[in-house]
C-alpha positions in Angstrom: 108.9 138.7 66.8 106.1 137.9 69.2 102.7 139.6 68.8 102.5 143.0 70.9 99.5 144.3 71.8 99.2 147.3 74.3 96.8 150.4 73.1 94.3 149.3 70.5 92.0 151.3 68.1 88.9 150.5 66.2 89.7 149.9 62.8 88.0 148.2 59.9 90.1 145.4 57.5 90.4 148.2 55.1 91.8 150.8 57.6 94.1 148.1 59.1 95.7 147.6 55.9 96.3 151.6 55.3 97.3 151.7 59.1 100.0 149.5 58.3 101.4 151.0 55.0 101.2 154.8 56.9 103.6 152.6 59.9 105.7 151.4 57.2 106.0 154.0 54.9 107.1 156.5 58.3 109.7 153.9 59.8 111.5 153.4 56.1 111.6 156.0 53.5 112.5 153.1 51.3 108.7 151.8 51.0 106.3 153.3 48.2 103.1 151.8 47.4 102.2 152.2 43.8 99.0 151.0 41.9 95.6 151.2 40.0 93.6 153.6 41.3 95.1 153.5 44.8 93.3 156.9 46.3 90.0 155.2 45.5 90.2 152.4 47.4 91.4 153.7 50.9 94.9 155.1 50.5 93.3 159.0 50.3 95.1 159.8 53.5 97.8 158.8 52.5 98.4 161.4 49.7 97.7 164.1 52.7 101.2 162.9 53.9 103.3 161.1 51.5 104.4 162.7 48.0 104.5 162.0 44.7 107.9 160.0 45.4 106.0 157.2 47.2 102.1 157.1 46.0 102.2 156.3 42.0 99.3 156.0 40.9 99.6 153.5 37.6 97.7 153.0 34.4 95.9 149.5 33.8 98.7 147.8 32.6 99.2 144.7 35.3 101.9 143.1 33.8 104.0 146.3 33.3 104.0 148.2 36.8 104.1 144.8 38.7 107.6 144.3 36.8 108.3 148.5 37.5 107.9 147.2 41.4 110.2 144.3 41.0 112.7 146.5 39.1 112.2 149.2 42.5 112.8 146.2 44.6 116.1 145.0 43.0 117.6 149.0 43.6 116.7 148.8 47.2 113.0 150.1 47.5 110.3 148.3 49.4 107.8 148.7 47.1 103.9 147.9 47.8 101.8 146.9 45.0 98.4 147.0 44.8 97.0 145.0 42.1 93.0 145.7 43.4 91.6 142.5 41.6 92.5 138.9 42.2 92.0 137.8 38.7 94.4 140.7 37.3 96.9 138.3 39.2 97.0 136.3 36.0 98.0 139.5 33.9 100.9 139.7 36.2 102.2 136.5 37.0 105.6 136.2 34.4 106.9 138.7 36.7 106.1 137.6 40.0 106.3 134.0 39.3 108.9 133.9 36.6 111.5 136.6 38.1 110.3 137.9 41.4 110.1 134.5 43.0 113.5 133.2 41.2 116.1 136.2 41.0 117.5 135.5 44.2 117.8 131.6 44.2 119.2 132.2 40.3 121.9 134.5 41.7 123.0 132.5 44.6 121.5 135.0 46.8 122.8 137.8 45.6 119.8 139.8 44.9 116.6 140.2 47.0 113.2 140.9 46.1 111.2 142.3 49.1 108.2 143.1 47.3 104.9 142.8 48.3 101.8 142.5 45.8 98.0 143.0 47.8 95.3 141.5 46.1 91.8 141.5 46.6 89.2 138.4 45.7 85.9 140.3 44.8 83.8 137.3 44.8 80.2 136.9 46.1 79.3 140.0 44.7 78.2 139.9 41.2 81.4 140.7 39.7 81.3 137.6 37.2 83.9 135.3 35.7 86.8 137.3 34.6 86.8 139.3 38.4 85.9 136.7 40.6 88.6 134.4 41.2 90.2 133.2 44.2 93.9 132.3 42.6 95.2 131.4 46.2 96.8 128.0 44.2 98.6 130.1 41.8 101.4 131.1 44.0 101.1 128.4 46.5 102.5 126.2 43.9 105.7 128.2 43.1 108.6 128.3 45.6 110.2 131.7 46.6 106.8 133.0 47.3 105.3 133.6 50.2 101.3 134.2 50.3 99.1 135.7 53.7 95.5 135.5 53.6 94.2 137.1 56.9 90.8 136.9 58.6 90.5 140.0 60.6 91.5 143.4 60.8 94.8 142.6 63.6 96.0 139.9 61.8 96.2 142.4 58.3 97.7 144.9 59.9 100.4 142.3 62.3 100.8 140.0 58.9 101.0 143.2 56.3 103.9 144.7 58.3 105.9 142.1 58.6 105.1 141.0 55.1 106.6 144.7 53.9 109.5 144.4 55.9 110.6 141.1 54.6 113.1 140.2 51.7 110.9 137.9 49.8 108.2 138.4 47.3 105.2 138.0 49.4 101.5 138.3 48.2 98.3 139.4 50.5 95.2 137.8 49.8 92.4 140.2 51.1 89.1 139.4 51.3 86.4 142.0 50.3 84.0 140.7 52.4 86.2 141.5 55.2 87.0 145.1 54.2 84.0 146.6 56.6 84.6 143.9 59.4 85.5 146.1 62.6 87.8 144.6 65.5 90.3 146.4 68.2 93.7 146.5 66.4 97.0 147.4 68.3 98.6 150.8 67.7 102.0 149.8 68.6 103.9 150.9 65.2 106.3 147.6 65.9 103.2 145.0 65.7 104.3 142.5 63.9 102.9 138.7 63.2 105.4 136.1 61.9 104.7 135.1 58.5 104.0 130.9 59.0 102.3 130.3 61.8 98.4 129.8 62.2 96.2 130.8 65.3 93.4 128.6 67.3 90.5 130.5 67.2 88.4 127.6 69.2 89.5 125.3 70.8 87.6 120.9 70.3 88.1 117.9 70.5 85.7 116.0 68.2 86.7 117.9 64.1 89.5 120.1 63.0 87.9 123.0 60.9 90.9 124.3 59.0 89.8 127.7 57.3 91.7 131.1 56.2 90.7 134.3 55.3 87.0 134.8 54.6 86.3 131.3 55.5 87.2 131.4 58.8 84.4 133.5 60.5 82.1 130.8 58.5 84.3 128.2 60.0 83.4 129.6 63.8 79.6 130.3 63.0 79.8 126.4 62.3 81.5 125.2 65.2 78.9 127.6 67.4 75.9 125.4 65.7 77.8 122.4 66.3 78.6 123.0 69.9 74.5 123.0 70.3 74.8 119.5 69.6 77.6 118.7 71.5 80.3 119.0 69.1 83.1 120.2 70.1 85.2 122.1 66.7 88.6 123.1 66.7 89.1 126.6 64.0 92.3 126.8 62.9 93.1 129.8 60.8 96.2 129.2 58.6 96.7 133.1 58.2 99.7 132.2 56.2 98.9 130.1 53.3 102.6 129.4 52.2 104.8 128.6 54.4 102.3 127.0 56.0 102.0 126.0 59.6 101.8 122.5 58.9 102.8 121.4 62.9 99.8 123.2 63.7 97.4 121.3 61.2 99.1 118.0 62.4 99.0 118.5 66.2 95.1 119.4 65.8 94.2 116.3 63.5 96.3 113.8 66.2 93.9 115.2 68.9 90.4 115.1 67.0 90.9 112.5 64.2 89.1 114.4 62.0 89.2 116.7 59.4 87.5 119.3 57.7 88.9 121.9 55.4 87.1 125.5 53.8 88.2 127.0 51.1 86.9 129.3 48.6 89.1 128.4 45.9 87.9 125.9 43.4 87.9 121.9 44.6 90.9 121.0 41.7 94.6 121.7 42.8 93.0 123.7 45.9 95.0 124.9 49.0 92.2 122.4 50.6 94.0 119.7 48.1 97.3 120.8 49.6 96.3 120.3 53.4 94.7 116.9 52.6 97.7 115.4 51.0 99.9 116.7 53.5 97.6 115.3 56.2 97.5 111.9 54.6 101.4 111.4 54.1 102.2 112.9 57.6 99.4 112.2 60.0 97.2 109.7 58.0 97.5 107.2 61.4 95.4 110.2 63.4 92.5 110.1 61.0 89.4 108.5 62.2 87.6 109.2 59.0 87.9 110.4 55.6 89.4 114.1 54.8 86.7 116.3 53.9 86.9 119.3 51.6 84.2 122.0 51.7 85.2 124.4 48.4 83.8 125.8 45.6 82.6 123.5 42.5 84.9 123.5 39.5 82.9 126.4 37.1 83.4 129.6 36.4 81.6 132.3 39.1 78.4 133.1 37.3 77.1 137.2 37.3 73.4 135.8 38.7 74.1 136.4 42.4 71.6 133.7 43.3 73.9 131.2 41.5 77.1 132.8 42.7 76.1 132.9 46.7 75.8 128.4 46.3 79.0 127.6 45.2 81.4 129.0 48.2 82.1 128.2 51.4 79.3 128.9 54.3 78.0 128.1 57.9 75.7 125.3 56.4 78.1 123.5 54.1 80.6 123.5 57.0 78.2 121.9 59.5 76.8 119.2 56.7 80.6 118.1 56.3 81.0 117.8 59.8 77.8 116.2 60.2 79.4 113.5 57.7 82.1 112.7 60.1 81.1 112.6 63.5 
């Protein structure tokens, strides 16, 4: 379905994402959104309208009420997830990638899975090594899966709803950095953005700047400094991470010939890794120059946040890689 936007309202990434479970939970009856501590981060309203029948509240057990949701799933609910914490994706993956992301392929189709599992990467805020990951490779990896990681408040609430009303396990990346960020988001209860395909935020013709979720608005802050200079940088935002809109990566790379990719996952086995190799096998006669990664160092996320605020992805780092190329 095409994007529709008619009346808008100001809303922050955080209320976007509430917005769009309050939609989804009036238009089906058959979608509950269960979690940790779910009331605490942003759902309170949504206890003021829904009962006990569709807001469960879980203990901390990740692996346990991430399998409960798959099990709702398989009898026909629409279940939302809310995992809080990237890293707690770890604690949970037998069930998402071990039966969520096989059941229906192992039965021919028989069963579906439309389950959806948010998850938020905390990093760049002191939250250390065992809260600060950015897993985005995890699921990228496995097939069955689908993963969004949005950069603004629209594209959560467009990409969320269509990611709760689809048969597939899909998972939402959300970016806490991105939870205050305000923007005008359409009220139109059947806004939807299709799952797979990215969005030109600028338009160049000198670099490619592929980014997604936080990384994008440092992806446009660089192709503003560039442009001082004269260099013109075309932002792509994936939105989607898997499927990903590869045409769109391609088409962009035959016009500029060059290539730069952010991404605040770590440098080994990175959705950055991913792009490049698909680049090189399917467009490698458009390149001009060598591929160029811009992603965090291979180390665990250190609590000092001095350290921490060096190793991802920023305006600077963007424009030095650039720099390299043109």
């Amino acid at each position: 379905m095409n994007e529709i936007r008619n009346d808008t309202q100001r809303l922050s990434y955080l209320q976007a994402i509430i917005e769009a479970q309050r939609e989804e939970m009036r238009r089906d009856p058959n979608v509950i959104l269960m979690g940790e501590d779910i009331a605490v981060y942003g759902a309170q309203s949504l206890f003021e309208e829904f009962d006990a029948s569709r807001l469960r509240n879980t203990p901390i057990s990740e692996n346990s009420f991430v399998g409960v949701g798959i099990g709702a799933a398989l009898t026909g609910l629409r279940p939302i997830v809310d995992l809080t914490i990237a890293s707690f994706c770890y604690l949970a993956s037998d069930q998402l990638l071990n039966q969520a992301a096989k059941l229906r392929f192992m039965t021919g189709g028989q069963l579906r899975v439309p389950f959806v599992m948010r998850t938020s990467t905390f990093y760049n805020n002191r939250t250390a090594a065992q809260h600060a990951d950015r897993p985005y490779p995890l699921f990228i990896n496995t097939p069955g899966v689908k993963v969004i990681a949005p950069s603004c408040a629209s594209d959560m609430k467009g990409l969320l709803k269509s990611a709760i009303r689809d048969d597939d396990p899909v998972v939402v990346f959300e970016d806490i950095n991105l939870w205050g960020k305000k923007e005008e988001v359409p009220t139109d209860p059947d806004f939807l953005i299709p799952i797979g395909e990215a969005a030109i935020r600028r338009s160049g013709k000198d670099v490619t700047i592929v980014a997604f979720g936080g990384t994008v608005s440092h992806a446009l802050a660089a192709a503003e400094a560039l442009a001082v200079d004269g260099i013109e940088a075309e932002v792509i935002d994936l939105r989607t991470i898997a499927p990903m809109d590869r045409d769109a990566i391609l088409t962009s790379v035959a016009k500029t010939g060059r290539l730069v990719i952010a991404d605040n996952s770590h440098n080994v086995g990175s959705v950055a890794s991913e792009i490049a190799a698909v680049v090189v096998e399917e467009g490698f006669e458009s390149l001009r120059r060598p591929i160029l990664r811009v992603t965090a160092p291979q180390v665990h996320i250190p609590y000092n946040g001095t350290l921490e605020k060096q190793l991802f992805v920023s305006k600077d780092r963007i424009v030095e890689a650039v720099r390299m190329l043109v």
